[in-house]
mmCIF file as Biopython writes it, N, C-alpha, C and O atoms, coordinates in Angstrom:
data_model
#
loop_
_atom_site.group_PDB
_atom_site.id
_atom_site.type_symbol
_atom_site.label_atom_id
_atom_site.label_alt_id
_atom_site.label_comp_id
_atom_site.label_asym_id
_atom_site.label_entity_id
_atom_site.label_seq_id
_atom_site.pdbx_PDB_ins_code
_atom_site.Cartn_x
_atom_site.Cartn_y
_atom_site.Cartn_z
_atom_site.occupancy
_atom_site.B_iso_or_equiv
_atom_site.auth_seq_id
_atom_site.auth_asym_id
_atom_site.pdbx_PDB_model_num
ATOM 1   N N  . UNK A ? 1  ? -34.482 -2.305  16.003  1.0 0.0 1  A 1 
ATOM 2   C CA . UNK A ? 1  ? -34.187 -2.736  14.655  1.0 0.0 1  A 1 
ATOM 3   C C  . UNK A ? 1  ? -33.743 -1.532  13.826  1.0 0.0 1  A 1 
ATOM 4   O O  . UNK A ? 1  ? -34.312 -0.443  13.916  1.0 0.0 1  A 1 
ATOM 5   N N  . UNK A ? 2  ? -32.454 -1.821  12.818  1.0 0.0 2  A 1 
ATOM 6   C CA . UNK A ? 2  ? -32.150 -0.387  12.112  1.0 0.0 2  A 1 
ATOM 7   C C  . UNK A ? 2  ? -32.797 -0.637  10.999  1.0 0.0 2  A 1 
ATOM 8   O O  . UNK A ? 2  ? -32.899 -1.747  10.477  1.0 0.0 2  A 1 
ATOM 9   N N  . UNK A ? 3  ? -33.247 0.369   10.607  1.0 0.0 3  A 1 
ATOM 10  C CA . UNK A ? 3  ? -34.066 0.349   9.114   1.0 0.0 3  A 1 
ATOM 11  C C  . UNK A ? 3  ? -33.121 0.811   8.304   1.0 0.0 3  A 1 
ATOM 12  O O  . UNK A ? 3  ? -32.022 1.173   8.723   1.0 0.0 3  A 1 
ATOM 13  N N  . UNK A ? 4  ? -33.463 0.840   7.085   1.0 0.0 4  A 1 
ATOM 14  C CA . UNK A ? 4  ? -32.710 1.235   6.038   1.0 0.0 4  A 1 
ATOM 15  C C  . UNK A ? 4  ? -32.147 2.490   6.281   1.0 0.0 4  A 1 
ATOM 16  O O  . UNK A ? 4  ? -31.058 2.581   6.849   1.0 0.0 4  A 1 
ATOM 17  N N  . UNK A ? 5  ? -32.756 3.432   5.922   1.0 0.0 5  A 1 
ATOM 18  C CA . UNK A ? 5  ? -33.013 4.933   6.750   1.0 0.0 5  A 1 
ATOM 19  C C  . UNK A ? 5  ? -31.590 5.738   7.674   1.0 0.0 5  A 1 
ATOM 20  O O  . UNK A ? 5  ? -30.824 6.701   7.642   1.0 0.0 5  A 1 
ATOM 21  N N  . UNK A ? 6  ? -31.954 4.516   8.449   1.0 0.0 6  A 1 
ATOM 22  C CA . UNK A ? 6  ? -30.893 4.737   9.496   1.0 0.0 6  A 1 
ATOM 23  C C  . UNK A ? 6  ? -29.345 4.432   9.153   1.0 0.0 6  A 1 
ATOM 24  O O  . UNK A ? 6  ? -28.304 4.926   9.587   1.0 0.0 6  A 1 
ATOM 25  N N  . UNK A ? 7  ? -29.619 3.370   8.154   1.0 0.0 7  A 1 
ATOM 26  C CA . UNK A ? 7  ? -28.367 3.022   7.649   1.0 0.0 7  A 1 
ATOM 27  C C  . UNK A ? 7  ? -27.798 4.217   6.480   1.0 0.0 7  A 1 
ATOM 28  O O  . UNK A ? 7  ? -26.688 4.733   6.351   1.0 0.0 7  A 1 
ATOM 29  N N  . UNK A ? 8  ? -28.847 4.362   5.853   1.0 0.0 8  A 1 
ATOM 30  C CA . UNK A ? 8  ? -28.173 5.468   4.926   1.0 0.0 8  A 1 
ATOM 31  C C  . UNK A ? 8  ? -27.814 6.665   5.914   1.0 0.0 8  A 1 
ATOM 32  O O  . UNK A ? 8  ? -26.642 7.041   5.927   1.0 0.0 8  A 1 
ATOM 33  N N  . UNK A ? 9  ? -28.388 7.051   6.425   1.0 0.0 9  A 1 
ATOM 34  C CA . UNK A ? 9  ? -28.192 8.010   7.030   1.0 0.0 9  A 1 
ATOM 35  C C  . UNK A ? 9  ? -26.388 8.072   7.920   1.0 0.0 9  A 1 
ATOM 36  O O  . UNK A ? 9  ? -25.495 8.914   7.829   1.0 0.0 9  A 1 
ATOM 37  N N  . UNK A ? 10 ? -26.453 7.148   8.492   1.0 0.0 10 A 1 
ATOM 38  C CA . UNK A ? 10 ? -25.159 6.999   8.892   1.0 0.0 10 A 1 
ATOM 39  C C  . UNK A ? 10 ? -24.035 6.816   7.668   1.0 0.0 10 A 1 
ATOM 40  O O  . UNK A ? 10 ? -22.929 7.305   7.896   1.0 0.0 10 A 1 
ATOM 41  N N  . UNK A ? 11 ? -24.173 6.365   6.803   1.0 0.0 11 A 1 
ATOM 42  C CA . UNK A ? 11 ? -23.471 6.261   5.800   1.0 0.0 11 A 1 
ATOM 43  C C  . UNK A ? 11 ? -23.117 7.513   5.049   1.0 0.0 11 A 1 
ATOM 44  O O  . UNK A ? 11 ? -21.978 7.610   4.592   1.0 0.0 11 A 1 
ATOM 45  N N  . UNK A ? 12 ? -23.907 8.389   4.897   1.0 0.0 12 A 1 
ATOM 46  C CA . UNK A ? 12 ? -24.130 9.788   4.405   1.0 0.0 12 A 1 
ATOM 47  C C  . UNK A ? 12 ? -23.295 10.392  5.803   1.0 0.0 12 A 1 
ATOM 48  O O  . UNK A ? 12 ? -22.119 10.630  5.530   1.0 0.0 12 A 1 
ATOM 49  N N  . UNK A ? 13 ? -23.524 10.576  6.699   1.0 0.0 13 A 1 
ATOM 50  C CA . UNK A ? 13 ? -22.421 11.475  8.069   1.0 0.0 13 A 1 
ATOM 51  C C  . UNK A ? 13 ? -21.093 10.587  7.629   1.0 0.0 13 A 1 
ATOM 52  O O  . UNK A ? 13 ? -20.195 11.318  7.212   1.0 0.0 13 A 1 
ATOM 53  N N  . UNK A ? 14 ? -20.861 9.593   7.628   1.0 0.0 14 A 1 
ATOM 54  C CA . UNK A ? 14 ? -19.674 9.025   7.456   1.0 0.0 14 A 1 
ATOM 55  C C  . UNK A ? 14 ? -18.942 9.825   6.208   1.0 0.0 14 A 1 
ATOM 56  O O  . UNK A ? 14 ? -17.777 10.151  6.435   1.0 0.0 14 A 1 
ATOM 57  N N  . UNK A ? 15 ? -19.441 10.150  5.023   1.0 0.0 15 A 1 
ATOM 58  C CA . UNK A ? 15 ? -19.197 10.440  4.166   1.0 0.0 15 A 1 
ATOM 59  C C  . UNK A ? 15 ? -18.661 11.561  4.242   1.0 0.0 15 A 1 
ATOM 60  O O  . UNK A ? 15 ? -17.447 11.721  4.113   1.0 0.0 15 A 1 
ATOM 61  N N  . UNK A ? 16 ? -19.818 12.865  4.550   1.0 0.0 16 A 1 
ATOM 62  C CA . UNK A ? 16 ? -19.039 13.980  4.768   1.0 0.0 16 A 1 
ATOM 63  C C  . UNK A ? 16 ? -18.375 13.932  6.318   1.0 0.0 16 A 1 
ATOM 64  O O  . UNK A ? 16 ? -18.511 15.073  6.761   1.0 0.0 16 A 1 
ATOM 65  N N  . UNK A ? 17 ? -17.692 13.054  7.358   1.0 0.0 17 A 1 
ATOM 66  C CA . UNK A ? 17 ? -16.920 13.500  8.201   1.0 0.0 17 A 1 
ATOM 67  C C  . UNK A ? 17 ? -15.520 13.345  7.345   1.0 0.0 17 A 1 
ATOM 68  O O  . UNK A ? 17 ? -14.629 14.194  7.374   1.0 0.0 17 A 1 
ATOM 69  N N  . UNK A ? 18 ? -15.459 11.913  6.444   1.0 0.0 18 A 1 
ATOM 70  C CA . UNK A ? 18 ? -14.543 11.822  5.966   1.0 0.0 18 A 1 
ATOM 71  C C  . UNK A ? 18 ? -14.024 12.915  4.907   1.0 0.0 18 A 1 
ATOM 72  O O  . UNK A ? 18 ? -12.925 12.776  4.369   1.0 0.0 18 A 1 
ATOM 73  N N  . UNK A ? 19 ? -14.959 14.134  4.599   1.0 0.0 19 A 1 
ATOM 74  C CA . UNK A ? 19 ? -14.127 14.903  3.506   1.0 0.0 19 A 1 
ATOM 75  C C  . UNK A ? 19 ? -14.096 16.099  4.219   1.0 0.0 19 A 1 
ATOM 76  O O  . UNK A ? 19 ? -13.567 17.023  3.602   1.0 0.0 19 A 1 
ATOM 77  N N  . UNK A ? 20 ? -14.588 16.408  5.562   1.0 0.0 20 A 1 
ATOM 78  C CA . UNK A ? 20 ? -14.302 17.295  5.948   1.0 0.0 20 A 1 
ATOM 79  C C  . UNK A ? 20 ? -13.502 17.209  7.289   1.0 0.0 20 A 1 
ATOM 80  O O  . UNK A ? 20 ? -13.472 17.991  8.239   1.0 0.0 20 A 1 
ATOM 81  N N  . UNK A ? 21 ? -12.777 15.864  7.048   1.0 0.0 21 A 1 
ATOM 82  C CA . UNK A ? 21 ? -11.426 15.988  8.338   1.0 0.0 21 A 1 
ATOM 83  C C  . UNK A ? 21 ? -10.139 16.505  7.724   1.0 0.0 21 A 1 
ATOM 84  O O  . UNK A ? 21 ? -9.821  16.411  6.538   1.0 0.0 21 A 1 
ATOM 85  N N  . UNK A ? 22 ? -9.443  17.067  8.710   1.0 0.0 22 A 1 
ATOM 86  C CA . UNK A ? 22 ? -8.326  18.288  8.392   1.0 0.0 22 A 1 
ATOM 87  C C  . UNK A ? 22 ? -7.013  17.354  7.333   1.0 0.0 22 A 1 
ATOM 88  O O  . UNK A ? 22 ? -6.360  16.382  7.710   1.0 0.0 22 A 1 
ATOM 89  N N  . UNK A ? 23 ? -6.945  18.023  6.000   1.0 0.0 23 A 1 
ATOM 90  C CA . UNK A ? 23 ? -6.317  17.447  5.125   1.0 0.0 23 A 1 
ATOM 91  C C  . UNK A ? 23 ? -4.930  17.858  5.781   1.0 0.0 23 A 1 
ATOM 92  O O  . UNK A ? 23 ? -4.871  18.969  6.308   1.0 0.0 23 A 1 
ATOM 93  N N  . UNK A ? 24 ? -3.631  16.904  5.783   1.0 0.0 24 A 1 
ATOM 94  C CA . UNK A ? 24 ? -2.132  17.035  5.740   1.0 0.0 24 A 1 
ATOM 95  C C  . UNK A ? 24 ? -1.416  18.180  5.711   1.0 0.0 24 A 1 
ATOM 96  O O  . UNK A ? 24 ? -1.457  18.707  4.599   1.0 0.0 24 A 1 
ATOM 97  N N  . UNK A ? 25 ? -0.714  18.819  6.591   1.0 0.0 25 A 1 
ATOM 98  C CA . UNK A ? 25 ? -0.646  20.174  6.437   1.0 0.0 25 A 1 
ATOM 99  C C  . UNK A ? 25 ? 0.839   20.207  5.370   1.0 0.0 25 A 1 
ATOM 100 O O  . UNK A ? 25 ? 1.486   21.224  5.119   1.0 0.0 25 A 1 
ATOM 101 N N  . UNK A ? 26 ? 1.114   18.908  4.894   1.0 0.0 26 A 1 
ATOM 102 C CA . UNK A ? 26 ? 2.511   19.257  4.274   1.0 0.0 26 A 1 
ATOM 103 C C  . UNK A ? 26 ? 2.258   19.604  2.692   1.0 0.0 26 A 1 
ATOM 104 O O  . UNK A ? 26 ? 2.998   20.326  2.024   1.0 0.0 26 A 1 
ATOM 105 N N  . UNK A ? 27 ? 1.222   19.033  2.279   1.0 0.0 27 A 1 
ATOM 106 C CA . UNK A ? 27 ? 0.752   19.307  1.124   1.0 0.0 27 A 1 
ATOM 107 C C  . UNK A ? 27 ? 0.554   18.287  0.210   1.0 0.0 27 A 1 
ATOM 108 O O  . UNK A ? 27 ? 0.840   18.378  -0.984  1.0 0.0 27 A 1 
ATOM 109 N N  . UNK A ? 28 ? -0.119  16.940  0.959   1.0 0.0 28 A 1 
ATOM 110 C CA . UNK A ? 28 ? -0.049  15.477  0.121   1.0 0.0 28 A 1 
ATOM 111 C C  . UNK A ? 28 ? -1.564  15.419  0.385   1.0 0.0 28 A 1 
ATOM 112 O O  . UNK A ? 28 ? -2.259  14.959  -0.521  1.0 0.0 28 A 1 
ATOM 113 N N  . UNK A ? 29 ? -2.016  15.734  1.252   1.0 0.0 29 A 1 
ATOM 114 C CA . UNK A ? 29 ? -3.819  15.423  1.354   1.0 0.0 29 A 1 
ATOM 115 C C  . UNK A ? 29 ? -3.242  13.973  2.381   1.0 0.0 29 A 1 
ATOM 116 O O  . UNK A ? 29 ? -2.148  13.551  2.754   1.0 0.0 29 A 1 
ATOM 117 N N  . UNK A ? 30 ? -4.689  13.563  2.544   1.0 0.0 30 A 1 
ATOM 118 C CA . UNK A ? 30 ? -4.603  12.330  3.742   1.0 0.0 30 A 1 
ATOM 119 C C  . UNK A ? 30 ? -3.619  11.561  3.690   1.0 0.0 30 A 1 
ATOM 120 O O  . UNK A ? 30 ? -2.820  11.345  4.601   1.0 0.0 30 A 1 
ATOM 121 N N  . UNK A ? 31 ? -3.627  10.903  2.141   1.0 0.0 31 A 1 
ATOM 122 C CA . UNK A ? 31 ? -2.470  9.775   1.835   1.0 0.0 31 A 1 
ATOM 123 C C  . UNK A ? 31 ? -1.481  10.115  1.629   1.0 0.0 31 A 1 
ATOM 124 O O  . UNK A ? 31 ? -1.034  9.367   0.760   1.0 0.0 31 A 1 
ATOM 125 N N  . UNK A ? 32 ? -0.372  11.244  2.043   1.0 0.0 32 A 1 
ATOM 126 C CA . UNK A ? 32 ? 0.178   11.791  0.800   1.0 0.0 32 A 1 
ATOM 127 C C  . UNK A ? 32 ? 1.510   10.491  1.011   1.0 0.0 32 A 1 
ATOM 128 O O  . UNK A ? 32 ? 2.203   10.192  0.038   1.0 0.0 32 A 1 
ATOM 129 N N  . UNK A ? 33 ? 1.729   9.803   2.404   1.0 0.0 33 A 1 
ATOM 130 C CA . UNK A ? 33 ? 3.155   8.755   2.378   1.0 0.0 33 A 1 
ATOM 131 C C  . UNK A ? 33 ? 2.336   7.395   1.917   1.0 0.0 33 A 1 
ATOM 132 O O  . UNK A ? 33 ? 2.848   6.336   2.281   1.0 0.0 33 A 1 
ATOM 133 N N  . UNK A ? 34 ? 1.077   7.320   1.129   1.0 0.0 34 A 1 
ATOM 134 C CA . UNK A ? 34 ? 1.279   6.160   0.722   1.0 0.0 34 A 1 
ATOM 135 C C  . UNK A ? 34 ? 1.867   6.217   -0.629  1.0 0.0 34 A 1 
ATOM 136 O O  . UNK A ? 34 ? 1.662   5.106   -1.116  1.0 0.0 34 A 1 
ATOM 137 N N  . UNK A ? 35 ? 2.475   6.931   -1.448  1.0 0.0 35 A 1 
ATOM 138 C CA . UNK A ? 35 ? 3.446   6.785   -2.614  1.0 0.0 35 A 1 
ATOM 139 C C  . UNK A ? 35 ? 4.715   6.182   -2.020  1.0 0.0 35 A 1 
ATOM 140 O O  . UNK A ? 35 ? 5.318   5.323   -2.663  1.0 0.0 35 A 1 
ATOM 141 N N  . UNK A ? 36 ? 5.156   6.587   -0.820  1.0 0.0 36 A 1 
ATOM 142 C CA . UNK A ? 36 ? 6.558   6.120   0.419   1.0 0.0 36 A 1 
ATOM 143 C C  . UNK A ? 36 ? 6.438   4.714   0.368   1.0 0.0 36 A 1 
ATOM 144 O O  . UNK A ? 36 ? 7.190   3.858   -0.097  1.0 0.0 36 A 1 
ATOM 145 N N  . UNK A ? 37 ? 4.941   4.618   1.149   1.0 0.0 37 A 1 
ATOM 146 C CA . UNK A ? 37 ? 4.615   3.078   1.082   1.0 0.0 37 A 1 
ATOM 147 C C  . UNK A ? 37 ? 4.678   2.055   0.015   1.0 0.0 37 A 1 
ATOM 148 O O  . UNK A ? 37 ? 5.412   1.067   0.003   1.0 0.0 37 A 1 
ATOM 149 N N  . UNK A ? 38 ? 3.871   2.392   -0.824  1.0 0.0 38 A 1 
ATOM 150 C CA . UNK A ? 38 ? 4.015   1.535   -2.061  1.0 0.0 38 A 1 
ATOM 151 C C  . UNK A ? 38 ? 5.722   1.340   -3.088  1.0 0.0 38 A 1 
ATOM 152 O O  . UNK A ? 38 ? 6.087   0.251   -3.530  1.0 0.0 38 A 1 
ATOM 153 N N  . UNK A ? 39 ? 6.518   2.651   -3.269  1.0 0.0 39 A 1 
ATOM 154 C CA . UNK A ? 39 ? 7.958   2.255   -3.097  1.0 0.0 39 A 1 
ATOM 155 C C  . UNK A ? 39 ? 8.733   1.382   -2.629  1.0 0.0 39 A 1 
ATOM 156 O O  . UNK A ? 39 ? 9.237   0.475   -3.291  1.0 0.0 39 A 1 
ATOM 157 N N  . UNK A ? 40 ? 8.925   1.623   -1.205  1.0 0.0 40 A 1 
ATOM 158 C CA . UNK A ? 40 ? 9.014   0.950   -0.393  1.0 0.0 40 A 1 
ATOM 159 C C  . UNK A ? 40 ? 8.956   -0.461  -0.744  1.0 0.0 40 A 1 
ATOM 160 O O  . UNK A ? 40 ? 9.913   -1.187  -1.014  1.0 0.0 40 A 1 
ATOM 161 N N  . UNK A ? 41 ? 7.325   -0.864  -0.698  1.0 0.0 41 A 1 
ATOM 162 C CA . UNK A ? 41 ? 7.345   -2.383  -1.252  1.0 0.0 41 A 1 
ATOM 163 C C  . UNK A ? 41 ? 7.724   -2.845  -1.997  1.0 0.0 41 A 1 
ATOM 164 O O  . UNK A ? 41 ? 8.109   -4.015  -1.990  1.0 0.0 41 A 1 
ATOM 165 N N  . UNK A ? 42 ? 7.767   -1.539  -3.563  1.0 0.0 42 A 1 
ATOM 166 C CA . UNK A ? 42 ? 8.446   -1.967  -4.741  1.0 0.0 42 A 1 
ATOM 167 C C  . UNK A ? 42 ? 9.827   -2.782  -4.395  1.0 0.0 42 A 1 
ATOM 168 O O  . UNK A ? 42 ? 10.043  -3.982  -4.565  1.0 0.0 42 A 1 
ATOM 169 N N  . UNK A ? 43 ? 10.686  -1.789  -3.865  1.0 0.0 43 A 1 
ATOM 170 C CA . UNK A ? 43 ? 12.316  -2.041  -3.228  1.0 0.0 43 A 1 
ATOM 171 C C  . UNK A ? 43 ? 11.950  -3.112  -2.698  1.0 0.0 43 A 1 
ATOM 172 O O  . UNK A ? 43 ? 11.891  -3.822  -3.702  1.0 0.0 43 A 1 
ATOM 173 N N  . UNK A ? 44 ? 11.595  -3.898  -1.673  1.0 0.0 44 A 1 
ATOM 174 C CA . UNK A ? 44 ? 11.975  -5.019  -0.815  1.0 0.0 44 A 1 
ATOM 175 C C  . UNK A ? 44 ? 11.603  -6.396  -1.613  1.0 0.0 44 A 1 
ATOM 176 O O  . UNK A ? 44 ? 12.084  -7.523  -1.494  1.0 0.0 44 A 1 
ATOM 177 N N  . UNK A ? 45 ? 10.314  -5.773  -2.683  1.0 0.0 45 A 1 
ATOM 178 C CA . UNK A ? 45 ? 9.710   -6.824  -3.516  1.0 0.0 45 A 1 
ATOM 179 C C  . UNK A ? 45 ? 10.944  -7.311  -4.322  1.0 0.0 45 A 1 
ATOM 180 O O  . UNK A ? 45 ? 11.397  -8.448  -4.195  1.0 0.0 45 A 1 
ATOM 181 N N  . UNK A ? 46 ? 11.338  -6.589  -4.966  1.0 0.0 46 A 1 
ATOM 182 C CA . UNK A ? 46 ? 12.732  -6.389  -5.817  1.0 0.0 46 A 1 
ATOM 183 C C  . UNK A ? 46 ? 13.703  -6.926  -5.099  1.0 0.0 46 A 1 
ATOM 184 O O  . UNK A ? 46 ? 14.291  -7.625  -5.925  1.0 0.0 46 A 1 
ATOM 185 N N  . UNK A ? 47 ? 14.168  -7.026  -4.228  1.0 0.0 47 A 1 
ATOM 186 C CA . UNK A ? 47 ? 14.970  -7.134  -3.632  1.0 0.0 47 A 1 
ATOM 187 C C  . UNK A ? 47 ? 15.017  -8.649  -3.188  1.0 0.0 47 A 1 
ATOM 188 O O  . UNK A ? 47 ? 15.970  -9.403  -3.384  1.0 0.0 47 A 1 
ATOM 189 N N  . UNK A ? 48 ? 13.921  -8.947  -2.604  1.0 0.0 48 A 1 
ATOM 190 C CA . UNK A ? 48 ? 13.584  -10.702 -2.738  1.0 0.0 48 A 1 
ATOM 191 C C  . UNK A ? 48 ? 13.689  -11.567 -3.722  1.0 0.0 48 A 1 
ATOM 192 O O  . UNK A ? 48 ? 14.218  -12.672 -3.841  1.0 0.0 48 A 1 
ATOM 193 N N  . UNK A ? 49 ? 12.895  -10.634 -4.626  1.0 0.0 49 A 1 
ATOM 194 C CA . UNK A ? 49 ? 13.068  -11.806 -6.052  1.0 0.0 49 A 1 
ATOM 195 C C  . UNK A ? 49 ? 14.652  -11.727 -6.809  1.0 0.0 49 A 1 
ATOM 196 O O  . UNK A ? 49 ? 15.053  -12.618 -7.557  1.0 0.0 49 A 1 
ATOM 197 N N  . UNK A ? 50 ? 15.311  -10.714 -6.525  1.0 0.0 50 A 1 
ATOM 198 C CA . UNK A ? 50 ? 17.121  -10.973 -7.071  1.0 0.0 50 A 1 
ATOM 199 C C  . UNK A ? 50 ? 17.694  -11.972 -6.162  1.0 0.0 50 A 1 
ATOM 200 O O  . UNK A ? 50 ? 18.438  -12.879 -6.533  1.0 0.0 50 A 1 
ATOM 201 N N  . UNK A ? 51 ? 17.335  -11.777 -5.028  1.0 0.0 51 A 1 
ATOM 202 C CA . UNK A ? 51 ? 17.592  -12.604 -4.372  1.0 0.0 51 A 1 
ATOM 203 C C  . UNK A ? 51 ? 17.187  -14.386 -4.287  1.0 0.0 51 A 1 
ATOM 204 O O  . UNK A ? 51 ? 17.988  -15.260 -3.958  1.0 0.0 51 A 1 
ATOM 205 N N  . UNK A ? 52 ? 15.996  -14.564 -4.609  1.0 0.0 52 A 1 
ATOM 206 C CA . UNK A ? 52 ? 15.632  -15.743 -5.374  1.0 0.0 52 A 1 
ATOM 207 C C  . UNK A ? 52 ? 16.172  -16.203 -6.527  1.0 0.0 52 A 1 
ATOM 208 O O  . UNK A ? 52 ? 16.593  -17.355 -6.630  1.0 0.0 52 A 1 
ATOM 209 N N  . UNK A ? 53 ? 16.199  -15.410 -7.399  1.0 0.0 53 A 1 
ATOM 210 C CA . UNK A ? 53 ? 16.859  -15.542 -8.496  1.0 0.0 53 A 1 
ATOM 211 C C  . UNK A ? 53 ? 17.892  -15.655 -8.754  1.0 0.0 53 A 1 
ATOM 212 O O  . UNK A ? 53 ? 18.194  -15.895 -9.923  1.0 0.0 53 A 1 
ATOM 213 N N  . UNK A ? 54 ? 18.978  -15.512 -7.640  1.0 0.0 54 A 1 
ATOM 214 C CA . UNK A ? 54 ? 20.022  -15.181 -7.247  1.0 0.0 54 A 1 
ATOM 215 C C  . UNK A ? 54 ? 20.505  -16.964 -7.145  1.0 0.0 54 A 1 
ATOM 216 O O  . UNK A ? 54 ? 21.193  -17.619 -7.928  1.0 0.0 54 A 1 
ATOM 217 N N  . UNK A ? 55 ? 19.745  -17.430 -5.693  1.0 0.0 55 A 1 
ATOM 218 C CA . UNK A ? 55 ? 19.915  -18.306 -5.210  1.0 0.0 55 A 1 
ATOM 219 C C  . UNK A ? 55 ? 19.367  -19.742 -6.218  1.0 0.0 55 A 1 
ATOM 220 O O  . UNK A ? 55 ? 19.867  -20.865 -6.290  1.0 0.0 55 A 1 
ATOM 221 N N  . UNK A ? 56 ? 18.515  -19.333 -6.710  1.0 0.0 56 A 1 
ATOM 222 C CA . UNK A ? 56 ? 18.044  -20.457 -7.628  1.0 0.0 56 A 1 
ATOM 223 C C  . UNK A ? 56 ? 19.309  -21.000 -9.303  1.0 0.0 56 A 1 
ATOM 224 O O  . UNK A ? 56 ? 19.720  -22.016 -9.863  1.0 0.0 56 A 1 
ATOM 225 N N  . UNK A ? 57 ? 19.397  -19.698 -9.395  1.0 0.0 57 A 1 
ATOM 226 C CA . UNK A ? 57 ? 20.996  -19.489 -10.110 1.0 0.0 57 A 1 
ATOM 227 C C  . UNK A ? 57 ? 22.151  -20.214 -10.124 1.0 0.0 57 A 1 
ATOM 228 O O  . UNK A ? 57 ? 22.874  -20.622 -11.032 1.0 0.0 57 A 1 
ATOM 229 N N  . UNK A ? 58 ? 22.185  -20.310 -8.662  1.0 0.0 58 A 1 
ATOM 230 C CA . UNK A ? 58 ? 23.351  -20.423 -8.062  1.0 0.0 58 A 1 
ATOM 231 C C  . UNK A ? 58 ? 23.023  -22.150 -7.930  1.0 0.0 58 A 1 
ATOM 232 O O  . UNK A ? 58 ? 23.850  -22.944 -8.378  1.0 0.0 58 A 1 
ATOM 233 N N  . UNK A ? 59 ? 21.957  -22.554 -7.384  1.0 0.0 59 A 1 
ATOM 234 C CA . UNK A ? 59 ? 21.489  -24.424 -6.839  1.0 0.0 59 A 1 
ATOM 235 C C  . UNK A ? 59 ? 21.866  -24.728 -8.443  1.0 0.0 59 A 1 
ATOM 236 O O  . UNK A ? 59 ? 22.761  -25.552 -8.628  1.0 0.0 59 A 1 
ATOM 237 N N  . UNK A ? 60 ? 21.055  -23.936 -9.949  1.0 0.0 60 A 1 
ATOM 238 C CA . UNK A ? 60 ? 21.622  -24.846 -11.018 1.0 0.0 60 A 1 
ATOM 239 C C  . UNK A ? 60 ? 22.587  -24.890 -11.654 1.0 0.0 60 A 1 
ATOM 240 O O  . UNK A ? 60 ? 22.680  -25.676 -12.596 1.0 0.0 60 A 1 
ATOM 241 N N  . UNK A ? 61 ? 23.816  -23.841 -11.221 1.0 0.0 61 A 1 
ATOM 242 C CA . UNK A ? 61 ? 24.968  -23.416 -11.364 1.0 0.0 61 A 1 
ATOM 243 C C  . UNK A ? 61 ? 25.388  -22.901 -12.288 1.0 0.0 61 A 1 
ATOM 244 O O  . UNK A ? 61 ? 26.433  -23.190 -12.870 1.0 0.0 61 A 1 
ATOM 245 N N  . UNK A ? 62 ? 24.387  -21.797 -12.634 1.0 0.0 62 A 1 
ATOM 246 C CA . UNK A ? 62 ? 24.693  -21.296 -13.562 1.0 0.0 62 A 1 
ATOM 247 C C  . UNK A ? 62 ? 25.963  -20.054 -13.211 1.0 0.0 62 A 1 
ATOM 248 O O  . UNK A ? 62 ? 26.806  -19.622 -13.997 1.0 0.0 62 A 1 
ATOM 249 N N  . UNK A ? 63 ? 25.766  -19.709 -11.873 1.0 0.0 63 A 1 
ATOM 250 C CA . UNK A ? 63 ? 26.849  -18.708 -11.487 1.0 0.0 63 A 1 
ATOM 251 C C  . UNK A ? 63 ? 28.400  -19.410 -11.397 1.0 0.0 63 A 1 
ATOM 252 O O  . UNK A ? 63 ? 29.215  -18.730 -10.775 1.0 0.0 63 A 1 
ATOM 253 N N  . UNK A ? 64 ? 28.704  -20.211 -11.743 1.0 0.0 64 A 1 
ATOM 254 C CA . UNK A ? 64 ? 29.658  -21.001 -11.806 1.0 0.0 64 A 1 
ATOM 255 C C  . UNK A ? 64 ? 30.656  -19.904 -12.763 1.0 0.0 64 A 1 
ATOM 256 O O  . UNK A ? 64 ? 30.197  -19.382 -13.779 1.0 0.0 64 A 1 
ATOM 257 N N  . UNK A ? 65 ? 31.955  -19.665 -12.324 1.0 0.0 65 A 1 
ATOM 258 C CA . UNK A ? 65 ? 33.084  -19.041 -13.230 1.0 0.0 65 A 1 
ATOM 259 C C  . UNK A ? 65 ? 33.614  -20.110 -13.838 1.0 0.0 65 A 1 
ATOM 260 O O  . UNK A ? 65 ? 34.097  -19.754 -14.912 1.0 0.0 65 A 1 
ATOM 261 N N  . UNK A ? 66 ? 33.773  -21.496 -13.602 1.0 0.0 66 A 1 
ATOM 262 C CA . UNK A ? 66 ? 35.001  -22.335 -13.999 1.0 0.0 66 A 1 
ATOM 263 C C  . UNK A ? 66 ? 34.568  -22.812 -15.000 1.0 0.0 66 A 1 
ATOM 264 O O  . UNK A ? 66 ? 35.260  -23.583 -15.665 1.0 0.0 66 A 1 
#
């Protein structure tokens, strides 16, 4: 049976392995491409909804020249 104890205890090693594993040698720290990442989503997010908007536009015809 784990006792409490044991649980903190593991929780506490978890803690400091996580701040003392080798930070990014490029100079971002662990996360440094999740700013890449989250961009990224920005763009494709963006990119869907013009595209929705696009197409929904277009079914009530508002893109119509004539």
């Amino acid at each position: 049976m784990i006792t409490r104890f044991a649980i903190r205890a593991q929780e506490l090693l978890w803690t400091v392995r996580l701040r003392l594993e080798p930070l990014d040698e490029r100079g971002g720290g662990r996360n440094s491409d999740e700013g890449l990442h989250i961009g990224a989503g920005a763009i494709i997010a963006g990119t869907i909804a013009a595209g929705v908007g696009a197409f929904v536009a277009n079914r009530l015809g508002l893109l119509d020249l004539n």
